[in-house]
N, C-alpha and C positions, 0 to 999 in steps of 0.2 A: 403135170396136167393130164387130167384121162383123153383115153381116146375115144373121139366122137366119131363114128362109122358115117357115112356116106348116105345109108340108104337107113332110115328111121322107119320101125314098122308103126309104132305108135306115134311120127309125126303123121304119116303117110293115111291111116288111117280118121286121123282128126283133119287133116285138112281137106280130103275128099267130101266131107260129110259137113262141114260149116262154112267154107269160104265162098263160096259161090253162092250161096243163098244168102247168109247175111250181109254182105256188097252189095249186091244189086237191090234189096231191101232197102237196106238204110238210104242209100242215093237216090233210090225214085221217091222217097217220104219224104227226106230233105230237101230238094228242090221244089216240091209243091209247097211246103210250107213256105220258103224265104218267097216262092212269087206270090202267092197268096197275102202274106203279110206285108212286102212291097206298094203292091197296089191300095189297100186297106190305109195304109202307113200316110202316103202322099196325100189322099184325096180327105184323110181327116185334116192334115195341115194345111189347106187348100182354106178348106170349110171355117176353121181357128181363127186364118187369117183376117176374113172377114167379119167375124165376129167382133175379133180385137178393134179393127179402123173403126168399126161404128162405134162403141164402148169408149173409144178413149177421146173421141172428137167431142162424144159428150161431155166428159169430166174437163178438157180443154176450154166449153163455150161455157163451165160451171164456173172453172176459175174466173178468167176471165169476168163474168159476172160478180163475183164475188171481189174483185178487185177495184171493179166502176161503184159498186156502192160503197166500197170504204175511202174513195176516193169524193166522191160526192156530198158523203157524209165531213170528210173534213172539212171539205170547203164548204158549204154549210156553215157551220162550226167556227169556221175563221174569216165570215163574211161579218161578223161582228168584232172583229181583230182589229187595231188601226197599224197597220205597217207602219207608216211613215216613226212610230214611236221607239225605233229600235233599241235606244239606250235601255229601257226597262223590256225585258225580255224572257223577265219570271212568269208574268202569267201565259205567255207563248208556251214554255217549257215546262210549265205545270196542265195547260190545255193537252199538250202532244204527248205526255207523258199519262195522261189516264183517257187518250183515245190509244194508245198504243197498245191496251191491255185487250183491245180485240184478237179475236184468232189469227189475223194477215201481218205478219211480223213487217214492220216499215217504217222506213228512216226519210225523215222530212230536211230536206233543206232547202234554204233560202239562196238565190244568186244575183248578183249586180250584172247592170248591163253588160258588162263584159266580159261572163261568164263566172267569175270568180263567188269562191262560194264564203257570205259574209255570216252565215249564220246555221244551226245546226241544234238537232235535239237533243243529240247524243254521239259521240266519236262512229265515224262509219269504217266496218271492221277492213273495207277496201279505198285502197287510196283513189281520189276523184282528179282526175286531171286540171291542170290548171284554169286552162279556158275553155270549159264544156258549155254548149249550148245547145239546150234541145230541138234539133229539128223540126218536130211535131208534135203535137199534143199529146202523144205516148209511142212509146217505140222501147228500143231494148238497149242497152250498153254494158258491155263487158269489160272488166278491171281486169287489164291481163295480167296483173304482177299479182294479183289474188287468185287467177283463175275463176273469178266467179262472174254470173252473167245474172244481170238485171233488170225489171222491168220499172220504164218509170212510165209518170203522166207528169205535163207541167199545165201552173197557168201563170200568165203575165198579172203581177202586181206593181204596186206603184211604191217609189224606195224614197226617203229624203234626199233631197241633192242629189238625184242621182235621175235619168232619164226613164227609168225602171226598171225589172229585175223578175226575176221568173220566183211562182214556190213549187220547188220537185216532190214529190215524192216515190219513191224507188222502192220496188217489191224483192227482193234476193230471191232467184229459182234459185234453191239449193237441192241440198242432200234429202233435209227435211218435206220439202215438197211433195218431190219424187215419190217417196216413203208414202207420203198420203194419199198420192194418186194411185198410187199400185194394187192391184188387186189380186186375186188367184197365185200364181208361180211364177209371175211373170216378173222379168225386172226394165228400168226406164233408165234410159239418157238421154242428154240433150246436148243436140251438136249446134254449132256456131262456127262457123264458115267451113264446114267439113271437120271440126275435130269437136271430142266432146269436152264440154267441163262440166257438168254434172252427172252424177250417176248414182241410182236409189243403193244400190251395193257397191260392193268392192269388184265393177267391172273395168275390164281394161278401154283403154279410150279408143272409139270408133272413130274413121277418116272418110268421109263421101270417098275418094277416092280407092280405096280399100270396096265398095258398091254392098254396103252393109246391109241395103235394105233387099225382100226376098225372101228366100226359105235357100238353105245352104244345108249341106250332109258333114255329119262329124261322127264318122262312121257311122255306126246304128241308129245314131241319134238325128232328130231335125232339129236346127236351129232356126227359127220362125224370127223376122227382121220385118216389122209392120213400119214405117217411116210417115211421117204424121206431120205437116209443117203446120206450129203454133201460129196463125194469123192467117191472110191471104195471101201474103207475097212470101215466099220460099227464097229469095234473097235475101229479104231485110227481115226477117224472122227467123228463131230457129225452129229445128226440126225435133221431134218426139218419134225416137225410136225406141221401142215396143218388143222387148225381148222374149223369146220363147221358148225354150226348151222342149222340145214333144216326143216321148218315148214309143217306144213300138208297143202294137198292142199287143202282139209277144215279142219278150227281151230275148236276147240272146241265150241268157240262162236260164231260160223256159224251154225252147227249143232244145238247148244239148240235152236239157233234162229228160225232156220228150224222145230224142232220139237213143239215150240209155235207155230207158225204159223198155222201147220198141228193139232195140238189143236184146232186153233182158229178157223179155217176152221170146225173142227166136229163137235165145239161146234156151231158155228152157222148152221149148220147144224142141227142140234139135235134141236135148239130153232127155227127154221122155223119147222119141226113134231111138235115138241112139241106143240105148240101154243101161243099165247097171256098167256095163265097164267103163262108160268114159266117165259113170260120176265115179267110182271107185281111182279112177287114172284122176282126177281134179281135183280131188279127195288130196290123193298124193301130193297132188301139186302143190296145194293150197298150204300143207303142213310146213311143204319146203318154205314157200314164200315165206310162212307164221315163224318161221324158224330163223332166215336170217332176216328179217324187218327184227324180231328179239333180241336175237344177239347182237343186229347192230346199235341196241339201244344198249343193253348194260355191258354190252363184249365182255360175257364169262357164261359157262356151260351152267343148265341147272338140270338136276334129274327130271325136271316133268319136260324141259327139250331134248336129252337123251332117248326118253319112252316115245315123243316122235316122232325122231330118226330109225329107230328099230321099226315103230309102225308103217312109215314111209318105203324101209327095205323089201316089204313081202307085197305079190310075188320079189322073189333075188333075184333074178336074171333079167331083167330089163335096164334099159337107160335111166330112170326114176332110180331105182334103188345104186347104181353105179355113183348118182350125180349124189345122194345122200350119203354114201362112202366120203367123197370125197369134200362133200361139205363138212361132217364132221371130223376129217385129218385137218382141213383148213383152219377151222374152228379152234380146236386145239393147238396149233400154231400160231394164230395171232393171238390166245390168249396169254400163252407164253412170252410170245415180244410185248404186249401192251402191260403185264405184269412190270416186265425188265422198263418199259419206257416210264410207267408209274412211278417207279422207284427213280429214276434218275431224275423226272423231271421234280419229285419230292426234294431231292440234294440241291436241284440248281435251284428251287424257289429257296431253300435256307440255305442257302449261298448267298443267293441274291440281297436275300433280307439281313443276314448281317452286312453285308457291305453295305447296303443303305444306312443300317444301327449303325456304322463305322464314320463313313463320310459325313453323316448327319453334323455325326460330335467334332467334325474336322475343322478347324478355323481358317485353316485354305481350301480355295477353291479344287474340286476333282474334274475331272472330264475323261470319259472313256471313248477311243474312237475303234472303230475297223477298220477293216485293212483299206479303204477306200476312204481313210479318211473324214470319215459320216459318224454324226455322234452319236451314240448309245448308252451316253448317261451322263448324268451333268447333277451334280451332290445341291442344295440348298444353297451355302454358304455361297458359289459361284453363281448361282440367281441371282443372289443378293450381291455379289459385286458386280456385275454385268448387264444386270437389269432385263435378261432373258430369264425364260419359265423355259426347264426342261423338255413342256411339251412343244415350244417352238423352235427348241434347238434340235429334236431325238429328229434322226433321218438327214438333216442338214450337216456341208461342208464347213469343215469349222474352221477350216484356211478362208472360204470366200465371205464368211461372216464377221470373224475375228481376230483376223491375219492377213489382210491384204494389201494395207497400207499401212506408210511408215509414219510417225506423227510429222514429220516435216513434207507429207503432200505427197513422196514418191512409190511408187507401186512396190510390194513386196511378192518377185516371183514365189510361184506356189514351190519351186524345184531348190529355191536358198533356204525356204523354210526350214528347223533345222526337227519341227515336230514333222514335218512331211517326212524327212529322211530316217525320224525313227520309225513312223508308219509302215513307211517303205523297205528301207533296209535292214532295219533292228538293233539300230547305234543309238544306243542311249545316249542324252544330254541335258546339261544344266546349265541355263543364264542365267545371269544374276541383273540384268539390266533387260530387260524388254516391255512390250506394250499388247494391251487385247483393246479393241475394240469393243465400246458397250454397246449399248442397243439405243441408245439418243445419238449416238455418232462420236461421242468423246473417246478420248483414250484414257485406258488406267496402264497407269505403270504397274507393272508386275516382275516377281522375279517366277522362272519356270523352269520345271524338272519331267522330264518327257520319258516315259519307262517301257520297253516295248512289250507286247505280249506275243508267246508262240503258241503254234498250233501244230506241232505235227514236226518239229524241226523249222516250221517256215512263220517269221512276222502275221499275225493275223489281227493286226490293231497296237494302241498305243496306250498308256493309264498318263494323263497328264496332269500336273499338280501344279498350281500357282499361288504365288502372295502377292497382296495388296503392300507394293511402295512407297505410294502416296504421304503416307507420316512420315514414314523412313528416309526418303529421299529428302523432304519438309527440313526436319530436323538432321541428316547430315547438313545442309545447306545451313540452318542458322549455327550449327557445330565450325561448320569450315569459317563463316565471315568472324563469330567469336572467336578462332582461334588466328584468324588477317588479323584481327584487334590485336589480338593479345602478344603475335607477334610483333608488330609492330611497335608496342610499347616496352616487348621488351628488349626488340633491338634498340630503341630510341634510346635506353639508357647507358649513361657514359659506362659504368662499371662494368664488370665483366660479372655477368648472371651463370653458374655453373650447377648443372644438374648431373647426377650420379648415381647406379644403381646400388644394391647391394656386395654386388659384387667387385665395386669402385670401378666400375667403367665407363666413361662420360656419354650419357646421352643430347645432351646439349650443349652449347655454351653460344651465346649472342654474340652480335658482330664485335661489339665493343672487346669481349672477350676475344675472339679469334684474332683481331688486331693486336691486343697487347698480349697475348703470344706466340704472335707470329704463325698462328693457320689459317689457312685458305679456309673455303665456307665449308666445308666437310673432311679436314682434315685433321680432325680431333676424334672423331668418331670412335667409339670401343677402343679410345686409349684409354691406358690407367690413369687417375685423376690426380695420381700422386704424381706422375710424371710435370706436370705440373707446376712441381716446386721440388725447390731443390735439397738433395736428398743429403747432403751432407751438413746445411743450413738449417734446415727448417727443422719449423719450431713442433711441428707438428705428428706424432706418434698415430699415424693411420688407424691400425687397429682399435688401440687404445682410445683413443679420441670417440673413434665412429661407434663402438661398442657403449662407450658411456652417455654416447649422443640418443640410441638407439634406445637404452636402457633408461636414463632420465628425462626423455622427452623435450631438455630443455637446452632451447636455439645458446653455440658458443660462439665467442669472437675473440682475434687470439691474433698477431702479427709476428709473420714469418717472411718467409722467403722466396718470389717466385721465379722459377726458372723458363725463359721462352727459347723457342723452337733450335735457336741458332746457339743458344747454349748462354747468353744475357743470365743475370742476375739481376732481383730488384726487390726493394721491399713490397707487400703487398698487407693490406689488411684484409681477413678473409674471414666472415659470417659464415657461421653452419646452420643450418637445420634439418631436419627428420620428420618424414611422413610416411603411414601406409597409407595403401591404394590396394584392394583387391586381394591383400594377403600379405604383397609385398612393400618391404620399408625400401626407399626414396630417400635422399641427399641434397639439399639445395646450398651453397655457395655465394655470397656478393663476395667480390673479389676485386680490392681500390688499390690501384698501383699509389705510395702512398712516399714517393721518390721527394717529393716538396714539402712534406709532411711538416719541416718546423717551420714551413712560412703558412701555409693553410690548415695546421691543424683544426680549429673551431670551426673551420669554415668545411671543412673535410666531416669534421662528426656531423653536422648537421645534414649535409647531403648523405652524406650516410644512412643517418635513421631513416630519414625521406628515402629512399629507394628501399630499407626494410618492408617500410611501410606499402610502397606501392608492390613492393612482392606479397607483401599481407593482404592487401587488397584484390589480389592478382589470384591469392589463394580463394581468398573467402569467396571469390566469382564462382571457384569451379564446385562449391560446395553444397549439396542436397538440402538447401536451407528456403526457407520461403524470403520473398524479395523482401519484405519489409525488416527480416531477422538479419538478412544480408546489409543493409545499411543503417543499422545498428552495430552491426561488427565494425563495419567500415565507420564509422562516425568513433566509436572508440581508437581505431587505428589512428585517425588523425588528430586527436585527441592525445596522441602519448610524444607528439614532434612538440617540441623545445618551443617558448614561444606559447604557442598554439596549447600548451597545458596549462599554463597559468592562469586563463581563463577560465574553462574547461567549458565551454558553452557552445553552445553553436546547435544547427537543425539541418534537414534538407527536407525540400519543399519540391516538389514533383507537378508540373504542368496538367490541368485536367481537361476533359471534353472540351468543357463548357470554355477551355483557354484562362483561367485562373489558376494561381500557385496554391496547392493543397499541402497543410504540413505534415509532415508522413512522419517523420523521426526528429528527436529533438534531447538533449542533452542540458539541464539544470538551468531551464530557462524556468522563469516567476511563474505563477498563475493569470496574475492579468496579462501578459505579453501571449501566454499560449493561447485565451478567449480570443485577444483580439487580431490574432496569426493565424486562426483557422484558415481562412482562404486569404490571398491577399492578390488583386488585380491584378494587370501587368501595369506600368509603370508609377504604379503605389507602392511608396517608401521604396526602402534601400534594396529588398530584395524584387519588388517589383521593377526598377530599375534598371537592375542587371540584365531580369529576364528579355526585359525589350530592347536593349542594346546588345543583349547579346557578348557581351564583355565585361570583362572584371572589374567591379568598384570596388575602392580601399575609402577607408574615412577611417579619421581619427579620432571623431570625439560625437557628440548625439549630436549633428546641427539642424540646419531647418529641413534636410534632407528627409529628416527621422518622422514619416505621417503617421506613425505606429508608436505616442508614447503614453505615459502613466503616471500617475502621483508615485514617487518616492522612486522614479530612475535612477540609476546608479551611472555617472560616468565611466565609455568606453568606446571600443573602436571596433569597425565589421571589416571582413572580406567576405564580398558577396558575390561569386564564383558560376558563371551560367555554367548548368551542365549541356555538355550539347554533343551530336552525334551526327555525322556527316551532315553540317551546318542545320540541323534541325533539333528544337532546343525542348529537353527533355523535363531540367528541371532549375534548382537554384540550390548551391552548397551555399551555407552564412557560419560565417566563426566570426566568432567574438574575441577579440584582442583589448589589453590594455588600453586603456585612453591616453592619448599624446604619442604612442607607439610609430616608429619612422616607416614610411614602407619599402620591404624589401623587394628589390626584383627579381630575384632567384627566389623567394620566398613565394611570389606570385605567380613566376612560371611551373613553380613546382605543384602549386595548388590547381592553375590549370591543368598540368598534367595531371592529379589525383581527380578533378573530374571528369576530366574524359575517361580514364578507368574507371571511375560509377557510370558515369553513362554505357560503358561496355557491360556491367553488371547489372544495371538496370535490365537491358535490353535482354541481355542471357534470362535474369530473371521472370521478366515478362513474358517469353517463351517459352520458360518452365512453367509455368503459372496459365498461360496459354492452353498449353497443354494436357497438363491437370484438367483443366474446366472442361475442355472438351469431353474429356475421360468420363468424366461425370455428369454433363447436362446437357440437356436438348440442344442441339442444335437449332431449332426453328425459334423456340421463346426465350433458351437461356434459364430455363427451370430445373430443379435438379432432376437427372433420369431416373429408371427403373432399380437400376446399382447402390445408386448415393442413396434414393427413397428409403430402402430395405437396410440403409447402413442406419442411415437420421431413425428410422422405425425400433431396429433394434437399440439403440442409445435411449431413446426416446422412456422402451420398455424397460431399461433397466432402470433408467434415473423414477420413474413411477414406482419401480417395485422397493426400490429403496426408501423412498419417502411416500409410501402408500399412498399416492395418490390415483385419482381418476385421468383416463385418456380416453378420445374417441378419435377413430380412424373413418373417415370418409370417402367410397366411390363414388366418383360424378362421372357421369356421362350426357354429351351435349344433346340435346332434342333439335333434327330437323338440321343436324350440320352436313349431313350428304346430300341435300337435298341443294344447301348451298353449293355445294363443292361441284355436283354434278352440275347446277345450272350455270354460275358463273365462271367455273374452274377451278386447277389447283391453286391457282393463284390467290383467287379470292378466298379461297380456303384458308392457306398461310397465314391471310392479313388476318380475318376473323379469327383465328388462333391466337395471334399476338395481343390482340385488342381484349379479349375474353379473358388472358394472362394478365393484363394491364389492371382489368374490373376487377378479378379474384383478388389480385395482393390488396385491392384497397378496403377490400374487407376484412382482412387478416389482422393479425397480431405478430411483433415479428418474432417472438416465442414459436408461430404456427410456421406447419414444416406444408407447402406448395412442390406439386410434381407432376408432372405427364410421363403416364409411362406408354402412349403411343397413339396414334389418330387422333380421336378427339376424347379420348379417357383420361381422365386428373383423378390424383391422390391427395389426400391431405389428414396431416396430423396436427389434432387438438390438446396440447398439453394441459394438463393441468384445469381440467373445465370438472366443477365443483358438481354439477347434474345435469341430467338431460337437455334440461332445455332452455340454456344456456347454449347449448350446442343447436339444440334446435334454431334458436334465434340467430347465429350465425350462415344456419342453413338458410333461413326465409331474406334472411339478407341478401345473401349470396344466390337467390332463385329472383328476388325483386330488382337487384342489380343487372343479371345476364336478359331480363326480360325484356328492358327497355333495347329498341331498333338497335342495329349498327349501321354504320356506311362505310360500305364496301365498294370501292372502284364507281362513286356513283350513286349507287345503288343502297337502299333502304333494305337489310337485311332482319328478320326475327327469329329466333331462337330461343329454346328453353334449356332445362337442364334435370336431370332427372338422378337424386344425392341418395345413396346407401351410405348407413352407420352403423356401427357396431362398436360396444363399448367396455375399456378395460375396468376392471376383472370379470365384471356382470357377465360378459360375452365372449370370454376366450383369454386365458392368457399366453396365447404365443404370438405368433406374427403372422401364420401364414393362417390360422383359422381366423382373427378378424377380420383380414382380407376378403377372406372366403366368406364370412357371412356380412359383409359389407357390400360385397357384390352381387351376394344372393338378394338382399333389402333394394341394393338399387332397381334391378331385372323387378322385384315385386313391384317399385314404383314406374316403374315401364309397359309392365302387362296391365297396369289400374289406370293409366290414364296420362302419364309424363308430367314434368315439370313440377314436381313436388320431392317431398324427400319423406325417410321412413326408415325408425328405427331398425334392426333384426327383430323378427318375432320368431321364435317356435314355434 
């Protein structure tokens, strides 16, 4: 910084020669003017005021007037009326309805002795209290749940049955009034018992108390307040106050203007005495001034501000030229850092901007905080899980928003939090189990990774990343109770069920197995499988075996020798088979101690296969197959048990909504038996039977049981098997057996066990299948989404390109749905969505492909439509269907719809350009007028 001397010869010299004249100048001129214009000021408002009382008493005794003859006029009018005839009361309301067309807007009604009001021209926009009676022959009454104040007149007429009854009618002071009364700048309200409820503008409400009426100061300004009461009595009438605004008849920005001027004048004054040096010195000044008012606008040197600063230097030896030295060093130094700051802040905006291109494409939620834990960025996708917008998160504590509580109610301190302690201390961490709070107050499960950032060596924030649980936790849960099922069924079974890797290590073996070799529940574990059996007996060549099991694919069965824990020998028969999973080949094992063997041999093969079987079934559960593919496998499985293949017939029939057996899969059953099995009741015939007891029927031959028969039936026998699942009943297995066939009990309970493992497969299945839909379609109507749309689209376009045909692709958009959605809500919104979904399919084909791909936008594909309009006529369909009301919550809802089309080849053959000109066609029928449709034009 330069050094400023003490003694200024060129301040010294300037202030001797202007300050003392122009001070006392300007102060004696400005105080003559504000008293001058004070007094001038008041005594016009004074004069105004009166003006206004007598003007507006007039237009008061005008009204008034004009209200006795429209009041006179009616009665009149209706002295040739016969009251007493109230049932007919058309020509009542065709009289009042073309006297109404006068200028004095007014609502007539009729009242019974008792004040109650029996009769009316037209709904009055304010409720009438129950038991009103007029006091007087006119007076005022204010609807306070309206806020509006009224003037009525009555006169007593005579009612049927009734002792008599008043006819009102009531003038509304409104807004509109006011408006008519007002004249000049002035504005009007009207108070009623000290507060106002009318006002010709948008003024705030006046209180007698508040003492409104007067002239009051709002600084320069007068606020004139004339107070007027409508009638004689100032109690029982309201008051007309008379608003005024009155400006000075010089503003304030007259006056400063006036005392610049009178400045500008002394000062050029002063600089004619003064001489050529002090303009030559303000000269100087002036450049300096021009010089940084410049550079603080583009902060960079140019040469015509260099030529300037040189001109500004001469004379060199004074303070002027020293202060232009050193403005130009300055100059040059912040151009320098502002250069350096340009460039860095260039780096951090594309910095910034890729991170945002980064997180955009992130599928987990981001969130950045600082070192106080306050957010400073928060990506899309965590909008969209959270139900916060960035802007109300940036600046906010994202512990006290989205971390404060635990989902069981109890407070989560801010100092356990474990994103607090990477904020704070700079320990990174990952949970895989936690919760955020959205913004309706729910919890989402999430999993979270909390990254800390430095600055300097020291924590200055945190980069936090999360996933949405919700499916994942979903599906471990139906994972874990399918695999309670599946253990459980497969400890149920007597044999010993043995699983092994490739490396023959045991990863499993069931209870039944661990008993009959003597291990406890985990004391098999990563032993060899050979261990086993016994290695001096057995029949069995490990490698050899496993190798050719591996290589042919095909399940062996072979009896050898098994040896248990304590060193026992016994014979065992022991089933193989071979699986991959993920790359890697699997061992499975049934394993029948088989020590009884020549007294139960048939009896032993049979449970035998029967437990293949249900590992067969056990299998086909865990397999990436659609449900209905999965009990087809399974219906074959049962199908190869002894007995049960001599038939070879049999279905399963699955419980629907509506509580009917639908039949789903079916095995070399007739033609007429499948017509007349499509649905079948519950306790209609044999398998409706079952379904409602709930328990297993056996029959041995067609008897009267059979409500299900046909010319040319063939004698034979059912087991008809309820499938059921934690006593809730899924579906119905039916096998067809021999006729006269005896029933077996182990045969039966085995068949219950084979349906409780469908019903476990069912259940898996329908979760898989669950899930799927979801992946693909709305949520809100169950239509395919945006995903599946563009999948059916591309399908769509290849089956046309192959067999050359025509397709038209359709955007519709709803007319007039926010309008619902805003007035009655989200809610009413939904419903009118589903219902609109319900109208569309009933116009379709089910060839045609139906889609929302969000709010209230639908897609729709036309296959195979032979020419325009054809499609046309599905569109006017589809426009005369959506046209007619809906009922919404109540409520009488209308809507249009507004269809873009675009058609294949004519108009595009890919996908994403007849979209694009489908939605251009629709916008064209949106700017023309809505609720039509309209091909693409060029």
């Amino acid at each position: 910084m330069a050094f400023i001397p003490h003694q200024s010869t060129l301040a010294n010299q300037a202030s001797r020669r202007v300050i003392a004249s122009i001070a006392v100048v300007s102060l004696i001129v400005g105080l003559a003017t504000w008293w001058l214009q004070q007094m001038a000021y008041f005594k016009m408002a004074t004069f105004e005021a009166t003006l206004l009382n007598e003007d507006y008493q007039k237009r008061i005794r005008s009204e008034e007037q004009l209200w006795n003859y429209e009041f006179n006029l009616l009665e009149h009018e209706l002295d040739h009326f016969q009251f007493p005839d109230l049932k007919h009361t058309d020509n009542l309301k065709k009289l009042l309805s073309e006297h109404l067309a006068s200028k004095v807007p007014l609502y007539v009604v009729v009242l019974d002795a008792k004040g109650k009001m029996i009769l009316f021209d037209r709904p009055l926009p304010f409720p009438l209290s129950d038991h009103f009676f007029p006091e007087e022959e006119s007076g005022w009454y204010h609807a306070a749940t309206a806020n509006l104040l009224v003037h009525y007149q009555s006169k007593k007429i005579p009612l049927p049955d009734q002792t008599g009854g008043y006819l009102l009618v009531m003038i509304p002071v409104d807004n509109a009034l006011l408006k008519h009364m007002t004249f000049g700048n002035t504005t009007l309200s009207l108070l009623w018992h000290g507060k106002s409820v009318v006002q010709s503008e948008n003024e705030e409400h006046i209180s007698i108390g508040e003492n409104p009426c007067g002239i009051h100061h709002h600084g320069s300004i007068l606020d004139l307040r004339e107070c007027i009461p409508w009638g004689g009595d100032a109690s029982k009438n309201p008051i007309l106050v008379v608003h005024k605004r009155i400006h000075p008849l010089i503003s304030l920005e007259v006056l400063i203007v006036s005392m610049v001027g009178l400045f500008l004048a002394i000062t050029m004054a002063i600089q004619i005495l003064l001489g050529s040096w002090v303009w030559k010195m303000a000269r100087r000044i002036v450049v300096l001034r021009e010089f940084c008012h410049d550079y603080s606008q583009i902060t960079r040197l140019t040469p015509f501000m260099l030529e300037a600063l040189e001109a500004a230097k001469h004379p060199p030896d004074d303070e002027i030229s020293t202060v232009a030295d050193s403005l130009a060093l300055l100059a040059q130094g912040v151009e320098q850092r502002v250069a350096e700051q340009e460039a860095k802040e260039k780096q951090l905006v594309e910095s910034e901007k890729r991170l945002r291109e980064i997180t955009s494409a992130i599928a987990d939620g981001v969130m950045v905080l600082d070192h106080q834990g306050l957010v400073t960025f928060f990506n899309p996708q965590g909008e969209y899980l959270l139900g916060w917008s960035e802007k109300e998160l940036l600046g906010q504590n994202s512990h006290a928003l989205l971390h404060h509580h635990n989902p069981d109610g109890s407070v989560r301190p801010e100092e356990t939090c474990a994103i607090h302690q990477t904020v704070c201390s700079g320990i990174p961490s990952r949970i895989y189990e936690d919760h955020f709070i959205r913004r309706d107050g729910s919890f989402l499960p999430v999993a979270l990774a909390s990254a800390p950032i430095f600055r300097d060596g020291q924590p200055a924030g945190a980069v936090i990343t999360f996933q949405d649980m919700t499916e994942h936790l979903a599906m471990e849960q139906s994972i874990h109770e399918s695999q309670i099922r599946f253990r459980t069924l497969l400890h149920s079974i007597r044999d010993a069920i043995l699983l092994f890797n490739d490396q023959g290590n045991i990863i499993l073996l069931n209870h039944s197995g661990a008993r009959m070799f003597g291990f406890d529940e985990v004391g098999f574990l990563d032993r060899p499988a050979a261990s086993l059996f016994s290695q001096n007996r057995s029949a069995i060549q490990w490698d050899n075996t496993l190798r050719q099991l591996a290589t042919d694919g095909i399940p062996l069965t072979m009896e050898t020798i098994g040896q248990r824990l304590n060193g026992e020998e016994f014979p065992v028969e022991v089933s193989l088979a071979s699986w991959t999973r993920k790359g890697e080949r699997y061992y499975s094992a049934v394993i029948r101690d088989i020590s009884e063997r020549q007294m139960l041999e048939q009896r032993d093969l049979q449970a035998y296969i029967r437990r293949i079987a249900i590992s067969a079934l056990l299998e086909v559960a865990l397999q990436p197959l659609t449900l209905k593919r999965k009990l087809e496998v399974a219906m074959d499985i049962i199908h190869t048990i002894p007995k049960m293949a001599l038939q070879a017939k049999g279905s399963i029939m699955l419980l629907t909504d509506e509580g009917d057996l639908e039949l789903i899969v079916e095995r070399n059953l007739s033609a007429p038996l499948l017509e007349k099995c499509k649905r079948v009741p519950l306790g209609h015939c044999l398998c409706g039977r079952a379904a409602e007891s709930r328990e297993l029927l056996f029959v041995d031959s067609v008897d009267e049981r059979h409500d299900i028969t046909f010319d040319g039936i063939q004698p034979h026998g059912h087991y008809c098997v309820p499938i059921l699942s934690h006593g809730q009943l899924l579906g119905v297995l039916n096998l067809y057996v021999a006729a006269g066939q005896a029933q077996d009990p182990e045969e039966g309970a085995f068949l219950t066990t084979v349906a409780n493992t469908i019903a476990g497969l069912i259940e898996r299945g329908r979760v898989e299948e669950k899930i799927r839909h979801m992946a693909n379609h709305d949520a809100l109507t169950g239509l395919p989404n945006r995903a599946l749309f563009h999948e059916h689209l591309d399908q769509e376009l290849r089956r046309a390109q192959r067999g050359k045909r025509s397709l038209v692709i359709a955007f519709m958009d709803l007319d007039r749905f926010k309008q619902v959605n805003d007035t009655l809500g989200h809610e009413a919104g939904d419903i009118l969505l589903k219902q609109v979904t319900q109208r569309l399919r009933q116009c379709l084909r089910d060839s045609d492909t139906l889609a929302r791909l969000g709010g209230d936008e639908f897609t729709l594909i036309l296959p195979e439509i032979d020419n325009p309009p054809n499609a046309a006529t599905v569109a006017e369909k589809i426009i005369a269907t959506l046209q007619k009301p809906f009922l919404i919550l109540g409520q009488l809802c209308e809507i249009g719809v507004s269809i873009g089309m675009s058609c294949y080849p004519e108009q595009g053959t890919r996908a994403e350009e007849l979209l694009q000109k489908a939605d251009q066609a629709m916008y064209a029928v949106k700017n023309s007028g809505r609720n039509a449709f309209q091909f693409f034009r060029d």
